[in-house]
N, C-alpha and C positions, 0 to 999 in steps of 0.2 A: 733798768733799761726800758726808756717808752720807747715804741715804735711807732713812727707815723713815715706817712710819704714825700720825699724830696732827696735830693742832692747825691747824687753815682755816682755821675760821670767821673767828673775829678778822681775820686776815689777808685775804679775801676783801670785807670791807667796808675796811681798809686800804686793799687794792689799787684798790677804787671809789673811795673817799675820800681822801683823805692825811689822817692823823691828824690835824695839825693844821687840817683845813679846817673851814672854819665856814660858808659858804655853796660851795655847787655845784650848778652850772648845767650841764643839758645844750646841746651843741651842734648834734649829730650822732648818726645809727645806723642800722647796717645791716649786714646779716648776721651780726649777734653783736659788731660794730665798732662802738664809737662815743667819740666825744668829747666833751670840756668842761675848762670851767673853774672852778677853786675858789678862794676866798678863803682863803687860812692866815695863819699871824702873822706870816711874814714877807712876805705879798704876793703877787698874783695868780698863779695857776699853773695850767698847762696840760697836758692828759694827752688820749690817747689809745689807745686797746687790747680789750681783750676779757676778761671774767670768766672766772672757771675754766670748764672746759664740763665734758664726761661722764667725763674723764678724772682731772677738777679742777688743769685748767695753767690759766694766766694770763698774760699777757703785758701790759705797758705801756710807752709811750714819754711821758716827761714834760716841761716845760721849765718853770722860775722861775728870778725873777730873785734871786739871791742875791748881795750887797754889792755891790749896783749892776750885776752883770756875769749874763750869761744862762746857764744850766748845762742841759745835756741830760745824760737819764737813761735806763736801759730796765729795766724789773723785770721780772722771769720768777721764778717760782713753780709750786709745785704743794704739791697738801695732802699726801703721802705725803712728803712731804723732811723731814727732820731737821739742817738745818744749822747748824754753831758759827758764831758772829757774827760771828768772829775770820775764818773762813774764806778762803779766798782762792784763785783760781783763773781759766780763761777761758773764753769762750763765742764763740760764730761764728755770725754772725746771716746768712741766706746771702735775698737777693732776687735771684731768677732768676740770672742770672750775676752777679752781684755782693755782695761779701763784707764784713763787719764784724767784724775781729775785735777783742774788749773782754776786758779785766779786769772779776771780779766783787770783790766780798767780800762776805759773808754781812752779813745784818739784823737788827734786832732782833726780828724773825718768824723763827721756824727754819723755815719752809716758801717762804721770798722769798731770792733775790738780786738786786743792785743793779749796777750798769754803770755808771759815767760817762764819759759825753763831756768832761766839765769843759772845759778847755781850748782843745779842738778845735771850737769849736761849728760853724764854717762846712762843718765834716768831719757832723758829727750835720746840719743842716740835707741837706745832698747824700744821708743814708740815709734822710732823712724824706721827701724826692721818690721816692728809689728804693723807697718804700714805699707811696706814693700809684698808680705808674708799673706797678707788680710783679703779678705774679699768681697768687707761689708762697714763702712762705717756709719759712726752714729754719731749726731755732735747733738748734747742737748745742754737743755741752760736750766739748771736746780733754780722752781724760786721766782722764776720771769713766764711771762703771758707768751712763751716763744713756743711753738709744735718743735719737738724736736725734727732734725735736720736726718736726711739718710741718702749714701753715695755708694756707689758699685766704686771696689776697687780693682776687680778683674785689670790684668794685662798692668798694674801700673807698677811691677818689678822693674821695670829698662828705667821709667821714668825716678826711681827710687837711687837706683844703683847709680844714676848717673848723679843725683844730688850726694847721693854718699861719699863718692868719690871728690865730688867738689870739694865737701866740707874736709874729706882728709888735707886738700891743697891749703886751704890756706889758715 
C-alpha cells in the first residue's frame, strides 16, 4: 500500500453510500457512529461506521446478501492513500483484547481497502458483538509504512444493535 495525497471526495460519499445504492435510510448515530440501510441492485444492505473525521480515515463494517448467501465486509480508508486495486495485503482489527486478523485487496477507490468475511460469517457476526461490547479499537496494517489507527467505541451499542438487527432482516 503507498500512500500519497489525492482523491476523497468521491470516495467519502462512496463510503456513506455504496455506489450502487439508490435508497438509504438512517438507523442510528452517535458520537460520529452511525448506521443504515440502503437499497442497491442487488438487494438490501447493511453498514455501519463513521465518515472520515479530521485526519480523513473512515472506517465501515457492511453486510448483503449476495447469491442468496450473507457476506460481511469492513472498508478502511483514508484520503491521503494512493492504492493499486490489484493491491493486496493484511490488516488487524484489535477490540480491547480481542483480534481480527483480515486480508485486504485494494478498490476501485485508491484511498479505500476492502476486507472480507465471505465465508466466515458466524466469525464476522462474533467481531460485530465485540464491537457493540468494546470500548477501544485499534486497526493496524502488519508490513505497510501505516501508524496504526485508534477509535473510542464508547456509547456505540444503539448504533451496533440497530445494524444487528438490519442484518437479521434481510
Amino acid at each position: 500500500m503507498r500512500l500519497s495525497a489525492l482523491a476523497f471526495a468521491a470516495l467519502l460519499a462512496a463510503a456513506v453510500v455504496p455506489a450502487s445504492a439508490q435508497q438509504v435510510r438512517d438507523l442510528a448515530s452517535v458520537n460520529g457512529w452511525r448506521a443504515y440501510v440502503a437499497q442497491s441492485t442487488g438487494g438490501p444492505l447493511c453498514g455501519m461506521g463513521t465518515n472520515a473525521n479530521s485526519r480523513g480515515r473512515f472506517f465501515w463494517i457492511k453486510v448483503e446478501r449476495l447469491n442468496g448467501n450473507l457476506h460481511g465486509f469492513i472498508q478502511v480508508g483514508d484520503r491521503s492513500w494512493n492504492v493499486r486495486r490489484e493491491a493486496r495485503g493484511r490488516i488487524v482489527v484489535a477490540i480491547d483484547s480481542r483480534r481480527a486478523e483480515l486480508n485486504y485487496v485494494g478498490t476501485s477507490q485508491p484511498d479505500m481497502i476492502e476486507a472480507s468475511y465471505g465465508g466466515a460469517f458466524r466469525n464476522f457476526i462474533n467481531f460485530v458483538e465485540a464491537f457493540a461490547a468494546g470500548y477501544r479499537m485499534q486497526v493496524s496494517f502488519p508490513g505497510e509504512r501505516v501508524e496504526p489507527w485508534a477509535a473510542d467505541l464508547r456509547g456505540t451499542r444503539a448504533v451496533t444493535e440497530a445494524f444487528l438487527a438490519c442484518a437479521r432482516r434481510i
